[in-house]
C-alpha positions in Angstrom: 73.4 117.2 107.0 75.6 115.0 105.4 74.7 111.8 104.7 76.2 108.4 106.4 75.0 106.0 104.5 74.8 104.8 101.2 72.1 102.5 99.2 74.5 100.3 97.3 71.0 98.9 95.6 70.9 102.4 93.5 74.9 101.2 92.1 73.7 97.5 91.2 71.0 94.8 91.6 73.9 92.8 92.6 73.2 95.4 96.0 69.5 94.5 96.0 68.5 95.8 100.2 71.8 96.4 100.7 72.8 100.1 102.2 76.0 100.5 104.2 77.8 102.8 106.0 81.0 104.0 104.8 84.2 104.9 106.4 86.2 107.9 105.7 89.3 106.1 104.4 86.8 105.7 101.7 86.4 109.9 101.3 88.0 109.2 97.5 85.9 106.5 96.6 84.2 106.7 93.2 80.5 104.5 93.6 80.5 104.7 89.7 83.2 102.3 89.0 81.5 100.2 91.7 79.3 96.8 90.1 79.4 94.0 92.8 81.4 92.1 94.9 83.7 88.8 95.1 84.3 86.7 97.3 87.1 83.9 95.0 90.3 86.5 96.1 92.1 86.5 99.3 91.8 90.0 101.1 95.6 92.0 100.0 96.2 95.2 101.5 94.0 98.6 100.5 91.1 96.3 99.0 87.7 97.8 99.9 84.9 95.5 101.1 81.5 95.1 101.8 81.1 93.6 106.0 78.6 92.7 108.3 78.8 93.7 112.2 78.7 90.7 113.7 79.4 92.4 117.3 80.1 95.6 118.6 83.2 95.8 120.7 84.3 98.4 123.4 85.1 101.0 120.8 80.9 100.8 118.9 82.6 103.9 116.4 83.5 104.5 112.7 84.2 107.8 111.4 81.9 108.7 108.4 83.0 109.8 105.1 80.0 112.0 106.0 82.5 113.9 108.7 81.1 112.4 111.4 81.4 109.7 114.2 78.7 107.2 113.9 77.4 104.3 116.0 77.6 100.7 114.6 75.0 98.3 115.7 75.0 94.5 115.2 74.0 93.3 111.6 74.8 97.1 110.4 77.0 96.7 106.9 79.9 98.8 106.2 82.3 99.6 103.8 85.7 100.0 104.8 89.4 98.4 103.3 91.4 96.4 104.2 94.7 97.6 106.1 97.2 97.2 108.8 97.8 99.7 112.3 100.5 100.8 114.7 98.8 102.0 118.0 101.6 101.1 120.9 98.0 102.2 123.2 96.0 100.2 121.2 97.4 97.4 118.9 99.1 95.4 116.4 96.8 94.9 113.3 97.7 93.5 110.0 95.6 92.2 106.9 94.1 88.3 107.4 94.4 85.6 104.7 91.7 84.5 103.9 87.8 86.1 103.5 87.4 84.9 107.7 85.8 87.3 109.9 88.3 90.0 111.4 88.4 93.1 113.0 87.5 97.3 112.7 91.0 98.0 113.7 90.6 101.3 113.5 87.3 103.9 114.1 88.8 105.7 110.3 87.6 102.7 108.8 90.1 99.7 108.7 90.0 96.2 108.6 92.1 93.6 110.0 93.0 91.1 112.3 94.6 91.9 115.8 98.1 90.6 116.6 98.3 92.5 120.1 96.8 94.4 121.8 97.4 96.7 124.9 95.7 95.2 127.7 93.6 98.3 128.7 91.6 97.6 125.3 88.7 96.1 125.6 86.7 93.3 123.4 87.0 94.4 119.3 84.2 95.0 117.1 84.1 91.9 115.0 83.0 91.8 111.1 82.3 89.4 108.8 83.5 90.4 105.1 80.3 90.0 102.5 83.0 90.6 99.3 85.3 92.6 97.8 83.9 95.0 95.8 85.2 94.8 91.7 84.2 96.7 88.9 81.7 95.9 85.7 84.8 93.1 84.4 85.0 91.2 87.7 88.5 93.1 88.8 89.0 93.6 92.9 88.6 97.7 93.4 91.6 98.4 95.9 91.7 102.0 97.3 94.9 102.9 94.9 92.6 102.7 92.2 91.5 106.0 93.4 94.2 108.1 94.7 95.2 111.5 94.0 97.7 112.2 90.9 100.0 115.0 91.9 101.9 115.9 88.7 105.3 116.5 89.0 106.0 120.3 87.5 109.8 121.8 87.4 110.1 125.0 89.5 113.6 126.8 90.3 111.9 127.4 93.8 110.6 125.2 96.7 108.4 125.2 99.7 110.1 124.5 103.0 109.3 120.9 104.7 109.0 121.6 108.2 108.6 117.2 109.9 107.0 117.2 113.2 108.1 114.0 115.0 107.1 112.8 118.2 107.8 110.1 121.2 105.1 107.9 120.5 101.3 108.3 120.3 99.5 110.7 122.1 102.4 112.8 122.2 101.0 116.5 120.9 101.8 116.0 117.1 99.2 117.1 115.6 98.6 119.8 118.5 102.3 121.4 117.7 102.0 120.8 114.0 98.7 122.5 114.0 100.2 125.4 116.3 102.9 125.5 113.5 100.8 125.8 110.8 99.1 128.9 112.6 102.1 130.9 112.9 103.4 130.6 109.8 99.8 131.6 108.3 100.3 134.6 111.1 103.6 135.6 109.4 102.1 135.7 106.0 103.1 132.3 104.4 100.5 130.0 102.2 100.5 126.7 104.5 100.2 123.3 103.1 99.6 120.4 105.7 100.5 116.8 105.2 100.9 113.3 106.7 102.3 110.8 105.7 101.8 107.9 107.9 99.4 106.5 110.3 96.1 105.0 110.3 93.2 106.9 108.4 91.1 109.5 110.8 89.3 112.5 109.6 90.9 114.4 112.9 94.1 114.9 111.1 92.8 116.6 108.7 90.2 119.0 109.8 92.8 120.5 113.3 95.4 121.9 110.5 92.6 123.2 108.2 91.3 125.1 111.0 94.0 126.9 111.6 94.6 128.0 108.1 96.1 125.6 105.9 95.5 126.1 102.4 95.5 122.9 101.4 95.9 119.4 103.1 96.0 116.0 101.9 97.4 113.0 103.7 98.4 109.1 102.6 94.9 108.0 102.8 94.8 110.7 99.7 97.4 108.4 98.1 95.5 105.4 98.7 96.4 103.7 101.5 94.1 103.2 104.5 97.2 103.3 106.9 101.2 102.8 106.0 102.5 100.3 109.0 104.7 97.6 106.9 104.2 99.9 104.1 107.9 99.5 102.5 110.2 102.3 102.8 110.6 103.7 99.0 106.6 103.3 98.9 106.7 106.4 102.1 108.8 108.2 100.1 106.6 108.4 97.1 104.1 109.4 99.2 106.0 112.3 100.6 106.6 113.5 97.6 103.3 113.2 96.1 102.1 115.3 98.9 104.4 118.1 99.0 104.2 118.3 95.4 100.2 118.5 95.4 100.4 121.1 98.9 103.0 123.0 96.4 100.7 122.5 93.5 97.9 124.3 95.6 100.3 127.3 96.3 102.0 126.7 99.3 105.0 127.7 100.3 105.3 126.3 103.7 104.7 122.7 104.6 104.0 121.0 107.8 104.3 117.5 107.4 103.3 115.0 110.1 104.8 111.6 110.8 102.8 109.3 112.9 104.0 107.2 116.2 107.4 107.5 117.8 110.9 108.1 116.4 111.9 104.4 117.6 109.0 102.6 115.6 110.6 100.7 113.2 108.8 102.3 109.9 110.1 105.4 111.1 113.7 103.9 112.2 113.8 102.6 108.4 113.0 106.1 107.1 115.7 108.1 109.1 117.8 105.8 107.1 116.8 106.8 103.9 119.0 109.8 102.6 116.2 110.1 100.2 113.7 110.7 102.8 116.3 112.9 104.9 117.0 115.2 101.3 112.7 116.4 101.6 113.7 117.4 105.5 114.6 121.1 106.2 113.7 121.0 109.6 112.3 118.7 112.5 109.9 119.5 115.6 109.6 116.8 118.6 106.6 116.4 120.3 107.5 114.6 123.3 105.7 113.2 126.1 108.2 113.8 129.0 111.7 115.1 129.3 114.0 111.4 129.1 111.6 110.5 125.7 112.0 113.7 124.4 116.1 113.5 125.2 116.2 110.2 123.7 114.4 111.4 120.4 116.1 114.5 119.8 119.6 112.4 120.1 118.6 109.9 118.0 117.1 112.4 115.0 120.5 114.2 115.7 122.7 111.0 115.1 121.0 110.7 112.0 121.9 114.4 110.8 118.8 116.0 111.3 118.5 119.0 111.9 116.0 120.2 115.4 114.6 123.5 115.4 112.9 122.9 118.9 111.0 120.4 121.0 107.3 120.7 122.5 104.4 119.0 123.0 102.6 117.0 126.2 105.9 117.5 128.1 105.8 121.2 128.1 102.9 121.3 130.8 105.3 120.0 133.3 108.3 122.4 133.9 110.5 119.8 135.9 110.2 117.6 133.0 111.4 120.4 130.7 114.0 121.4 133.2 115.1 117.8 133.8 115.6 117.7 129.4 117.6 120.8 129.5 119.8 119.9 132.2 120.8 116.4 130.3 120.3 116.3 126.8 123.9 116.1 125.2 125.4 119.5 124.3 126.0 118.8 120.5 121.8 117.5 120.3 120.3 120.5 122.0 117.3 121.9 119.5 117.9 125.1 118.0 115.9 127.1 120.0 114.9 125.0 122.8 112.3 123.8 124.3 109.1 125.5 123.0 105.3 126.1 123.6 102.5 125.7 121.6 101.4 129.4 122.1 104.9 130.1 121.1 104.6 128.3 117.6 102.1 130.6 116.7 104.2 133.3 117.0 105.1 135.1 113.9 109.0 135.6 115.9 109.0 132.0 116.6 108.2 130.8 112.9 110.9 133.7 111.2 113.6 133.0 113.2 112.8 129.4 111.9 112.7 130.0 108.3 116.0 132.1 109.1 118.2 129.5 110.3 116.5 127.3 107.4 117.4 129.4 104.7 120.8 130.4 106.4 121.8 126.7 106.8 120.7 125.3 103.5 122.2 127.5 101.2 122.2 124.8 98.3 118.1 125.1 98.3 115.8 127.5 96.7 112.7 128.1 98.7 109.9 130.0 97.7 110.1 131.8 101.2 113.7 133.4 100.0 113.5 136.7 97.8 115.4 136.3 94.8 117.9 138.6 96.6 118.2 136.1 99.3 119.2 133.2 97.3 122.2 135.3 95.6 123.6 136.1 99.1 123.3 132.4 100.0 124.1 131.6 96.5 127.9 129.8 97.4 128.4 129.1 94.0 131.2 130.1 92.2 
């Protein structure tokens, strides 16, 4: 069994008693560079501390970097960083000023302060930061310091970046992208999974692995503990840090997640991006119910995305579906529909989408085309 907690006295006297629990946000953390904490620095975004539960809200969970949920009881200490969250069913959370008691924001392991909340959330687990941890010359140890380096190398081919989008939370994101990621593995591809914002959990990981990524990674990877107000150019770095690891690993498919609804303002920001919009080769909605899932499609559309199909929560209601079909605008209709999960998994479903991908993006050179492909789609002259 792995374990959950860690005795911080075997890293420094500085530690002396002290063990903790840690959160999975932290799964990169190296203890080595760890000596002792501070407490003369206001908290800044990604900084990993040392806390004391003070009391144990509604939600008395943290996910382990053990792979695990554990309970937290009062006067338990944890280490987790500091960090911001999105959850329209949950709340507004963003990083305090000052070294104050705050909030676990999040059961992956974040701390913050809440700004809203929904009102069927109950009373937050409050903790009281003990320090910052620093290193042996005093510096603040923020979770950057330990992200993944995903070299950039030149190939003349590319995986294919298939974004699954949704309405909101709760959706059936990482249901669909998971069902996607099976049936491309069915039709023979290598399948990389990635996401690239949200709030750290160990769920969005492990669903995609099951079902036979080869390799997946996500932005907690890159050293953030969650990416709300994380700026635009800094999502895009990420993106491409992750595709180019999942390619590094050997994929040749990519399923790449983006967290909350297409209307969240992060997200608004990134449709705006032509950067961001050049790593898209296709989009997937996971939708709620028929008018959200009308309203997203449209507005990925406007922005000259291209939507292979639509799924998710709203497919277990066929009136809802029906009621979609019968008023989405003619010129955003997805390319195939509406679409099950048990039909993602199909190896049909997943060709006919690398098809149209290949057919309608003659410009790119995927490592799903045969080098016999990509001189018939070669337009060149």
């Amino acid at each position: 069994m792995k374990k959950t907690t860690i005795d911080l006295s075997k890293i420094s006297s500085q530690f002396e008693g002290v063990s903790a629990k840690v959160a999975v946000t932290l799964r990169n953390l190296d203890l080595s560079r760890v000596h002792g904490v501070t407490q003369n620095v206001p908290p800044s975004f990604g900084d990993i501390a040392l806390f004391k539960v003070k009391s144990v809200g509604e939600e008395p969970l943290l996910q382990s970097f053990g792979g695990r949920a554990i309970e937290l009881h009062e006067g338990d200490k944890i280490l987790v960083p500091y960090g911001t969250r999105y959850a329209v069913e949950k709340c507004e959370g963003v990083v305090p000023s000052d070294m104050g008691e705050c909030h676990l924001i999040a059961r992956g392991g974040v701390a913050g302060i809440y700004v809203e909340t929904n009102e069927k959330v109950g009373d937050p687990t409050i903790i009281m930061p003990m320090g910052i941890l620093s290193d042996r010359s005093g510096n603040v140890l923020n979770m950057k310091d330990f992200s993944m380096n995903s070299f950039e190398v030149l190939t003349k081919k590319r995986p294919v970046n298939i974004m699954v989008f949704g309405t909101g939370m709760d959706a059936g994101k990482t249901t669909a992208a998971t069902a996607i990621v099976k049936g491309m593995t069915r039709s023979g591809h290598k399948v990389g999974f990635g996401k690239i914002t949200g709030t750290g959990a160990f769920s969005d990981i492990h669903k995609p692995e099951d079902a036979g990524a080869i390799a997946v990674a996500d932005f907690v990877d890159m050293g953030y503990p969650s990416t709300y107000k994380v700026e635009t150019d800094e999502l895009v770095r990420i993106l491409e840090g992750l595709t180019r690891y999942l390619s590094l690993k050997g994929s040749d498919v990519n399923v790449i997640e983006i967290a909350d609804g297409v209307f969240q303002s992060d997200n608004q920001k990134l449709l705006r991006s032509e950067e961001f919009k050049n790593h898209i080769d296709g989009v997937f909605v996971a939708a709620n119910e028929g008018l959200s899932a009308m309203h997203a499609v449209e507005e990925l559309v406007k922005h000259d995305i291209t939507v292979l199909g639509v799924g998710g929560i709203m497919m277990c209601a066929p009136l809802t579906v029906r009621e979609f079909e019968q008023n989405i605008e003619t010129n955003a209709k997805p390319v195939f529909g509406p679409i099950k999960n048990e039909d993602l998994e199909k190896r049909g479903t997943m060709n006919n989408f690398l098809s149209y991908i290949h057919e309608h993006n003659p410009d790119r050179k995927f490592k799903t085309q045969t080098d016999e492909d990509i001189l018939d789609n070669d337009v060149s002259p």
